[in-house]
C-alpha positions as CSV (number, residue, x, y, z in Angstrom):
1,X,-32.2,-21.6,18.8
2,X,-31.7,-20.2,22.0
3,X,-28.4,-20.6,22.8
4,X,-27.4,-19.4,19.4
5,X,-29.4,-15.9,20.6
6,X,-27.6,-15.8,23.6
7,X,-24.3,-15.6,21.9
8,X,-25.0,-12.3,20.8
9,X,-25.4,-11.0,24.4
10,X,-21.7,-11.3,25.2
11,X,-20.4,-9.1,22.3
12,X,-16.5,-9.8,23.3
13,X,-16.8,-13.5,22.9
14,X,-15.5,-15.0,20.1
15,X,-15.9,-18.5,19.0
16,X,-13.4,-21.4,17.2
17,X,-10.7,-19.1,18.1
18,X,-8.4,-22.7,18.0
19,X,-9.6,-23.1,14.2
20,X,-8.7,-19.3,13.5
21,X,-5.3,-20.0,14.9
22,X,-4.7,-23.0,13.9
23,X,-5.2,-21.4,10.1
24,X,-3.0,-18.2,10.9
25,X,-0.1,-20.7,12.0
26,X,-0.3,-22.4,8.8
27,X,0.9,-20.1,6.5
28,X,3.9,-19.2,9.0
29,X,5.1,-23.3,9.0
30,X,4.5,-23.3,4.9
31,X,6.3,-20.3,4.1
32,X,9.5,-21.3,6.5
33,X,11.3,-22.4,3.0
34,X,10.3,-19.9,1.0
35,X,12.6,-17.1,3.0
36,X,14.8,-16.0,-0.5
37,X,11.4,-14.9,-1.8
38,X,11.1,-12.2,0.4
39,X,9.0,-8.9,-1.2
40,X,11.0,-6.7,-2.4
41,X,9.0,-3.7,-1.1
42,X,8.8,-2.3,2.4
43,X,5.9,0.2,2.0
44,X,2.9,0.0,0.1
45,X,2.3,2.3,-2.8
46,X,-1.3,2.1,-4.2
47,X,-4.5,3.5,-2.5
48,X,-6.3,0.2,-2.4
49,X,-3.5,-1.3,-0.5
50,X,-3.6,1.6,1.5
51,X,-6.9,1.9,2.1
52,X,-7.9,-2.1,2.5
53,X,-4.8,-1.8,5.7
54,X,-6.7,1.3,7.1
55,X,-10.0,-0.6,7.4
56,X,-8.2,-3.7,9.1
57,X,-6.4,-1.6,11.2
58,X,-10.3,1.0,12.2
59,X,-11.1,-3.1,12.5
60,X,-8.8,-4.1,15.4
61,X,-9.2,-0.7,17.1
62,X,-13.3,-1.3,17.8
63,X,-12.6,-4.8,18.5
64,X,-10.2,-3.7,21.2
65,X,-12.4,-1.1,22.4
66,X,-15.4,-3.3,22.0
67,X,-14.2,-6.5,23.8
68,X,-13.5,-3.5,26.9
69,X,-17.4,-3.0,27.3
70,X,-17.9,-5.6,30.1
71,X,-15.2,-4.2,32.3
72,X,-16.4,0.1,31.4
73,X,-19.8,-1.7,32.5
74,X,-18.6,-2.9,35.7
75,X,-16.9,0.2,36.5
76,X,-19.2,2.8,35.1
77,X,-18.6,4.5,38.6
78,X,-14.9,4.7,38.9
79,X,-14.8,5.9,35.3
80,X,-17.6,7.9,35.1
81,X,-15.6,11.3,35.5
82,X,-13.4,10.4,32.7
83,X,-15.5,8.8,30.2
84,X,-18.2,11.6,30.7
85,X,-21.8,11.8,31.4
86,X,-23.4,11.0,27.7
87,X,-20.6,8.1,27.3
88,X,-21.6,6.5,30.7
89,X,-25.5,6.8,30.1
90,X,-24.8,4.8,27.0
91,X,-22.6,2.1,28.9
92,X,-25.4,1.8,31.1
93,X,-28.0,1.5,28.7
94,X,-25.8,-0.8,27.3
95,X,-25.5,-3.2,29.8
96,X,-29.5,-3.1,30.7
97,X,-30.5,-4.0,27.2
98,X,-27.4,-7.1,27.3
99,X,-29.1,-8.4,30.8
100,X,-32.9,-7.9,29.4
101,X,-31.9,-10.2,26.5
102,X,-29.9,-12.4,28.7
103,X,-33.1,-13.0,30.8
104,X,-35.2,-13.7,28.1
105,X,-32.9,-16.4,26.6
106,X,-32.5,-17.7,30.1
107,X,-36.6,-18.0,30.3
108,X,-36.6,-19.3,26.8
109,X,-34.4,-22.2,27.5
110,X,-36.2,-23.2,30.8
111,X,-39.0,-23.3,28.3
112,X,-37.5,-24.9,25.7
113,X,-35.9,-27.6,28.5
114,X,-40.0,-28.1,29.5
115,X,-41.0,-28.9,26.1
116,X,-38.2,-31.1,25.4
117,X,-39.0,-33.0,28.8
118,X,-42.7,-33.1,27.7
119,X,-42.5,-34.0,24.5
120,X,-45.1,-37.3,24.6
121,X,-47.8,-34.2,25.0
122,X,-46.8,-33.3,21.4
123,X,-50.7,-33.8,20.2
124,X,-52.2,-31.4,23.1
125,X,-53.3,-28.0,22.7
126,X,-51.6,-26.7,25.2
127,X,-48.4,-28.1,24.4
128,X,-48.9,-26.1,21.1
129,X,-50.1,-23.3,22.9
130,X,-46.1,-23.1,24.9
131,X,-44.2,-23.9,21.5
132,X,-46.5,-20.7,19.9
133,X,-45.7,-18.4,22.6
134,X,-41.9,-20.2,22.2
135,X,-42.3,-18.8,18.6
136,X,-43.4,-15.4,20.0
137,X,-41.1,-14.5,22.0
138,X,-38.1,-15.0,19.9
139,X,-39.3,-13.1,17.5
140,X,-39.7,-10.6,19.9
141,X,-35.7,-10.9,20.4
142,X,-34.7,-9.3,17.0
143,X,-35.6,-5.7,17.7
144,X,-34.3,-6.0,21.3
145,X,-30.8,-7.6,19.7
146,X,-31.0,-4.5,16.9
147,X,-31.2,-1.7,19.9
148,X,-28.1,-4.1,21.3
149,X,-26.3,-3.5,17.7
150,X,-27.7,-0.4,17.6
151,X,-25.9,0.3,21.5
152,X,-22.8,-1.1,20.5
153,X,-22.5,1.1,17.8
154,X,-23.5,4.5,19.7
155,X,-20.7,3.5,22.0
156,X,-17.8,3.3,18.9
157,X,-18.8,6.7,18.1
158,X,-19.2,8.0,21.1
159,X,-15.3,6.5,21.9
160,X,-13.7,7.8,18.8
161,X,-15.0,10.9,19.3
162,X,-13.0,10.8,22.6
163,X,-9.4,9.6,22.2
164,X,-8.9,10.4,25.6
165,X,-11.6,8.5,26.7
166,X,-10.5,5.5,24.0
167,X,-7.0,5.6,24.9
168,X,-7.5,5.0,28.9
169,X,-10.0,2.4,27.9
170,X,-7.0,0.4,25.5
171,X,-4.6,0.7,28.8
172,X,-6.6,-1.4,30.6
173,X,-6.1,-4.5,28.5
174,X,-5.1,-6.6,31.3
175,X,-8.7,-6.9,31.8
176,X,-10.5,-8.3,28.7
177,X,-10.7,-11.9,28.4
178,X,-8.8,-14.7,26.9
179,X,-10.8,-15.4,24.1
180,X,-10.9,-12.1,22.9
181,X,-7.4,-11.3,23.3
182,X,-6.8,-14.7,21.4
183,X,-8.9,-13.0,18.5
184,X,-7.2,-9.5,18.6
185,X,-4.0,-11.6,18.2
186,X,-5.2,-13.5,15.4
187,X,-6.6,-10.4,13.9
188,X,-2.9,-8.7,14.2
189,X,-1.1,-11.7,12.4
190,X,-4.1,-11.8,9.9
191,X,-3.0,-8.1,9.5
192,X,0.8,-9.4,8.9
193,X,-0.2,-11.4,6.2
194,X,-2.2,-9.5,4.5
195,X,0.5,-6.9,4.9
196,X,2.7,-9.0,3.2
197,X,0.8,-10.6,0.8
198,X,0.1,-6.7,-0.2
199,X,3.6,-6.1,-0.7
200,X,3.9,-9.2,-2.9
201,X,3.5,-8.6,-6.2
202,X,2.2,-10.7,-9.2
203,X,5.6,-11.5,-10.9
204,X,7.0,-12.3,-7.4
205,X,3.7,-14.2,-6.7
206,X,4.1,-16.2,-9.6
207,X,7.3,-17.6,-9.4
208,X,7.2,-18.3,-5.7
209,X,3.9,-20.4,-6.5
210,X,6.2,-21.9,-9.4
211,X,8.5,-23.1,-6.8
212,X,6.6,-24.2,-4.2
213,X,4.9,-26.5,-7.1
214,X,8.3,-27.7,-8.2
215,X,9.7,-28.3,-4.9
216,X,6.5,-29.7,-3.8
217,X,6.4,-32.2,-6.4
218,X,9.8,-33.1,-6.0
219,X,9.5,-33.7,-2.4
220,X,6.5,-35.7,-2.7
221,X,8.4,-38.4,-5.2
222,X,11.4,-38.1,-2.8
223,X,8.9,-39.0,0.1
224,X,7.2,-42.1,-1.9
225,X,10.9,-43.5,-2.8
226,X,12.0,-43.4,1.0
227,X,8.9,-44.8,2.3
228,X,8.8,-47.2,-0.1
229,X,12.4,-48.0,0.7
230,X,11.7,-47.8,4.8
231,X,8.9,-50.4,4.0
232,X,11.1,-52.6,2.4
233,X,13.7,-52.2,4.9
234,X,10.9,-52.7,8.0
235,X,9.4,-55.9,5.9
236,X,13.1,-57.4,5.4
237,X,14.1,-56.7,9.6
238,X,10.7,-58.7,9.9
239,X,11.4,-61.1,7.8
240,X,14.6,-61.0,10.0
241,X,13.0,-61.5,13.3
242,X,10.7,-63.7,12.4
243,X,13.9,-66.2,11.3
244,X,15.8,-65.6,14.1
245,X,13.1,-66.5,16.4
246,X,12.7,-69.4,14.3
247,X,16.3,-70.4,15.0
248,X,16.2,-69.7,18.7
249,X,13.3,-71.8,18.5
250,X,14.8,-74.3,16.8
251,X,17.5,-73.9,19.0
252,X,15.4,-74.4,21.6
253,X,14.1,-77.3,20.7
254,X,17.6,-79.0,20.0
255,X,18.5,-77.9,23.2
256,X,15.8,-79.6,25.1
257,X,16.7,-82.7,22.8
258,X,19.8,-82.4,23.8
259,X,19.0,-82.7,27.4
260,X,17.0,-85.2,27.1
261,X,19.5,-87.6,25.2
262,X,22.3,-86.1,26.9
263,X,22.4,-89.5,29.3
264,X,22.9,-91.3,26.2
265,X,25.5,-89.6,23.9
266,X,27.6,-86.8,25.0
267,X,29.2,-87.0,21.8
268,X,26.6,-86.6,19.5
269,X,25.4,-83.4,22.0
270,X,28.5,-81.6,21.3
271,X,28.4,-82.6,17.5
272,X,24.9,-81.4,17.2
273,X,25.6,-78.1,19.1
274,X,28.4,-77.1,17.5
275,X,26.3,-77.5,14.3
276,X,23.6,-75.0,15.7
277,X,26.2,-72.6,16.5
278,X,27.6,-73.0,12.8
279,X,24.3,-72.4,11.4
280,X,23.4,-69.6,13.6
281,X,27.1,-67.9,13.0
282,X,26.3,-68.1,9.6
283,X,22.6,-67.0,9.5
284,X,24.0,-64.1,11.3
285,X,27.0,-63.6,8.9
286,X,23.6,-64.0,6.4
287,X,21.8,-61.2,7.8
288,X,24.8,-58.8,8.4
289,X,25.5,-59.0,5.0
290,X,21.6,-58.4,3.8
291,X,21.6,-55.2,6.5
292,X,24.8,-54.0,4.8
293,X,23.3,-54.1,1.6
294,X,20.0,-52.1,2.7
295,X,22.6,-49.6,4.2
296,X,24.1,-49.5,0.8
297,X,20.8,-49.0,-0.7
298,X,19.9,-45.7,1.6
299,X,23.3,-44.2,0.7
300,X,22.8,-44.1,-2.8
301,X,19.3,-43.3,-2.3
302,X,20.9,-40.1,-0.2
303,X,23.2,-39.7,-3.0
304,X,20.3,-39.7,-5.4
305,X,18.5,-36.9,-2.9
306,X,22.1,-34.7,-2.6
307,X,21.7,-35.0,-6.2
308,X,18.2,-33.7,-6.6
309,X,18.5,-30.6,-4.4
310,X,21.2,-29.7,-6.5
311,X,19.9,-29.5,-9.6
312,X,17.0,-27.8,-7.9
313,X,19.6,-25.3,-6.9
314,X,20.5,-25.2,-10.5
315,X,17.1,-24.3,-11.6
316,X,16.8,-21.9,-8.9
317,X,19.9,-19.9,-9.9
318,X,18.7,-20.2,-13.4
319,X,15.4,-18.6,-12.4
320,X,17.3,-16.0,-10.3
321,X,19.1,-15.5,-13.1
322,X,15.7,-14.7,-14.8
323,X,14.4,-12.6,-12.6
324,X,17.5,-10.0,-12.7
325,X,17.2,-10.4,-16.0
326,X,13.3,-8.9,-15.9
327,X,14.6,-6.5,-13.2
328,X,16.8,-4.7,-15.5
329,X,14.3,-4.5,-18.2
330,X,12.0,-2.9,-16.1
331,X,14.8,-0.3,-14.4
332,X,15.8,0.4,-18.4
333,X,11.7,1.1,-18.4
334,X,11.8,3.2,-15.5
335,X,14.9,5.4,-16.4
336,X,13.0,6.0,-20.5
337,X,10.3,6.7,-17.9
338,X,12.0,9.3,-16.1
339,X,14.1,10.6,-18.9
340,X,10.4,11.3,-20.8
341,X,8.7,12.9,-17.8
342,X,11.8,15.3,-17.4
343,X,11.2,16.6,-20.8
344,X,7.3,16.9,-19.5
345,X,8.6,19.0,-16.6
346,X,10.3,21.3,-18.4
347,X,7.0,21.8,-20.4
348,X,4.9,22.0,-17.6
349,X,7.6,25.0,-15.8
350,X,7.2,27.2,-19.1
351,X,3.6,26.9,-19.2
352,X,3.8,27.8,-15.4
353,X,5.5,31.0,-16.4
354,X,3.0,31.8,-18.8
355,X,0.3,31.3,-16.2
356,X,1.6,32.7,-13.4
357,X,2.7,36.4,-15.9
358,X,-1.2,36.1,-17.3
359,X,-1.8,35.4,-13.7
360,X,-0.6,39.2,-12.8
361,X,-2.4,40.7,-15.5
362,X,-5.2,39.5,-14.4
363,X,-4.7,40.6,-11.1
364,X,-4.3,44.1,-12.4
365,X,-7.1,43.7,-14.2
366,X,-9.1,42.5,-11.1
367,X,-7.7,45.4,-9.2
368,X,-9.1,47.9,-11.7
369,X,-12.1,46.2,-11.6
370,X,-12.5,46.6,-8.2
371,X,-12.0,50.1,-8.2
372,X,-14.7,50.8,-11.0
373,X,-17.0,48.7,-8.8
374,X,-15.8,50.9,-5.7
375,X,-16.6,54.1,-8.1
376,X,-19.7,52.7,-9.1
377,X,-21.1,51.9,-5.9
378,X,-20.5,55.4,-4.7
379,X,-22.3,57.0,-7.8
380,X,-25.6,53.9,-7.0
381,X,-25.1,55.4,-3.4
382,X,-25.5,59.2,-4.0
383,X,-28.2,58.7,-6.7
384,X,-30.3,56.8,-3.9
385,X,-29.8,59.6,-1.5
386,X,-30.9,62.2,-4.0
387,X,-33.9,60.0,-4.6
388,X,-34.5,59.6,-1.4
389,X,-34.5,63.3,-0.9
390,X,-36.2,64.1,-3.4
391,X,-39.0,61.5,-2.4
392,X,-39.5,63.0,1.0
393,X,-39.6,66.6,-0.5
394,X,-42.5,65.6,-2.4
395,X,-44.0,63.6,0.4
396,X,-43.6,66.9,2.5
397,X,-45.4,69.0,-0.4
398,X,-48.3,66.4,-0.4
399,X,-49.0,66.9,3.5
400,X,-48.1,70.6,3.2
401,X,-51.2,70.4,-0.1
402,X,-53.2,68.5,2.2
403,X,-52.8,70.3,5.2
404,X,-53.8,73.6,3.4
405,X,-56.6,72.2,2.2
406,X,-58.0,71.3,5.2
407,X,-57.3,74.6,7.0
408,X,-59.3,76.0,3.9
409,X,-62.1,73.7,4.4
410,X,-62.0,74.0,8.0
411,X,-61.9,77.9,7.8
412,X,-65.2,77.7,5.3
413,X,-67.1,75.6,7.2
414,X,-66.9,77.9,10.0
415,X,-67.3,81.3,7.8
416,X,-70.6,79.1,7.1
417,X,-71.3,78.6,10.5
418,X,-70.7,82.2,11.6
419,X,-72.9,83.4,9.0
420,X,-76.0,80.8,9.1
421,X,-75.5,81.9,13.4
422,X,-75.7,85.4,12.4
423,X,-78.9,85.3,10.3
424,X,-80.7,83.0,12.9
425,X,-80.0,85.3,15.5
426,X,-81.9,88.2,13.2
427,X,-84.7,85.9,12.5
428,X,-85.1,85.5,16.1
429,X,-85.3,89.0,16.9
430,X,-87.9,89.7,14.3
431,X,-90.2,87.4,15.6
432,X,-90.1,88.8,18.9
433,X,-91.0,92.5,18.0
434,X,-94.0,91.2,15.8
435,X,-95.8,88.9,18.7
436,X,-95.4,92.1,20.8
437,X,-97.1,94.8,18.6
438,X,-100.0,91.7,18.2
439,X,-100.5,92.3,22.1
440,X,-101.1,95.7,22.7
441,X,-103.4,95.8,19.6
442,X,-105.8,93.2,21.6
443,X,-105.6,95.0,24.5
């Protein structure tokens, strides 16, 4: 479990990149004989084509810029004046969070290396105690893996949003690995073949898997005659062997006979030998003739073969024949095509004149608008200011009325203060002259 974790760490490392080439190479070898069914198109045409290329293409871009993140960590200094400070920050977080998970996997496989050593203590508590905290802590590596994701992510954007910055970074391609330059290649000839197969289109699709059954098929009997005829011919050269080396055997064996009665008849010796040289001339005269005949055999196989690819050039002329055929139809379907939207262009231009002439009159019409709107403004505008006006006149009558009122009240309240003075005063004096006539009466 561990070591699976620890292979998200290293975000430019790719793995099975043999398998992933191994398939890309395939289609290359298989589609060697199938060069006359080239597409016939060059560009692609529809949106979804388009669009599906676009993403591949956004694809191999963060995949180069991505498997670059090692070496912009390793020289976040000497870059750091052309990447920028928010860019660098980011590297650098970046590269702590990759080493903080990269110690923790590290721990967890010491741990997970103790408990496999220890395994008799299965039954004890505190061997279930480790495998718990085990449990614990890589759980506890998902989030720090997300903020990894999460890093990797902030990076892209950050990059894209400086080509500058992206552009140095793609120049120094000498220095991402060879595992992840393996899998931007495979992702560029993944891009060639999708390209292509893009550019294919169903009719062309069809027959070309047509062929490659037929000629598939054809080659496979082909293949199970020759080896069947190679078997034959290997059985029969054993078969061959296996006499002659019964005959030198043989030989042999008459030899040594020979020798050993060769004190009693030299006669008979020669006899004898020229016998075994009679019967070995013709065994081999025997076996000539037998190889001559396989020989025969794999010509006119070969002549049978020569034969066979012709008529399959036959059928393939035939089916080119067929395909023009369909090619015309559809150019005929192309020029009724043409010849109807023509007439539709013609429609459309008089409509256009009939637009674009109700087009001006309502441009005059706007402009007369306009200038009502202008005039009507100005009218809204001096009715405000007479309002105004007039607002603040009758304001300025209020404080005048309230003013005056005030001066009047103020002015009799002091007539009323005067007078009440005035009579006080009198009272006063009153009083005095009477409390002096009291006096001299007394005395």
């Amino acid at each position: 479990m561990a070591s699976d974790i620890l292979a998200v760490g290293a975000l430019y490392q790719v793995p099975d990149l043999n398998k992933m080439r191994a398939i890309a190479e395939t289609p290359q070898k298989a589609a060697s004989p199938l060069k006359p069914f080239t597409p016939l198109k060059t560009k692609l045409t529809s949106i979804e084509t388009k669009r599906i290329m676009s993403v591949l293409d956004e694809t191999i871009q963060k995949v180069e810029l991505v498997t670059l993140l090692s070496y912009m960590a390793a020289n976040t200094e000497d870059l750091e004046g052309l990447l920028g400070e928010d860019l660098t920050r980011a590297v650098r977080e970046h590269e702590d969070l990759c080493q903080v998970l990269v110690d923790k996997v590290s721990y967890l496989q010491e741990e997970e290396m103790q408990l496999q050593a220890e395994e008799e203590f299965e039954e004890e508590a505190w061997f279930r105690d480790l495998l718990l905290s085990i449990e614990l802590q890589k759980s506890n590596l998902l989030p720090v893996m997300g903020q990894i994701k999460d890093s990797t992510k902030n990076i892209l954007r950050l990059l894209l949003s400086r080509p500058q910055a992206a552009q140095l970074l793609r120049a120094q391609a000498q220095e991402r690995g060879p595992g992840a330059q393996g899998f931007i290649d495979s992702l560029v000839e993944l891009r060639g073949f999708l390209f292509e197969k893009l550019l294919t289109c169903p009719m062309e699709a069809r027959d070309k898997s047509q062929f490659i059954q037929e000629i598939t098929k054809r080659n496979r009997r082909n293949q199970e005659v020759i080896d069947t005829l190679e078997n034959e011919l290997e059985e029969r050269m054993k078969n061959r062997a296996a006499e002659v080396e019964k005959e030198n055997f043989v030989i042999q064996e008459l030899k040594n006979h020979l020798h050993q009665v060769l004190k009693f008849s030299e006669n008979s010796l020669l006899r004898t030998k020229q016998e075994a040289e009679k019967q070995q001339k013709a065994d081999y005269r025997a076996s000539q003739g037998r190889v001559a005949k396989i020989q025969q055999d794999i010509l006119q196989l070969r002549s049978q073969f020569h034969s066979l690819v012709m008529e399959n050039r036959e059928a393939e002329q035939a089916l080119r024949k067929k395909k023009y055929k369909v090619e015309t139809e559809i150019e005929n379907w192309i020029q009724k095509y043409d010849t109807e939207m023509s007439e539709k262009q013609d429609e459309y231009e008089e409509l256009d004149i009939i637009h674009k002439e109700e087009k001006i009159q309502l441009e005059e019409l706007q402009q007369r608008y306009e200038v009502l709107v202008e005039e009507f403004a100005q009218i809204r505008e001096e009715r405000e200011i007479t309002s105004k006006k007039r607002m603040e006149d009758e304001q300025e009558m209020m404080r005048m009325v309230k003013a005056a009122t005030l001066i009047q009240a103020v002015w009799k309240g002091y007539l009323v203060r005067s007078l009440l003075r005035s009579k006080r005063k009198k009272r006063g004096k009153g009083k005095a002259k009477g409390e002096k006539g009291k006096g001299k009466g007394k005395k």
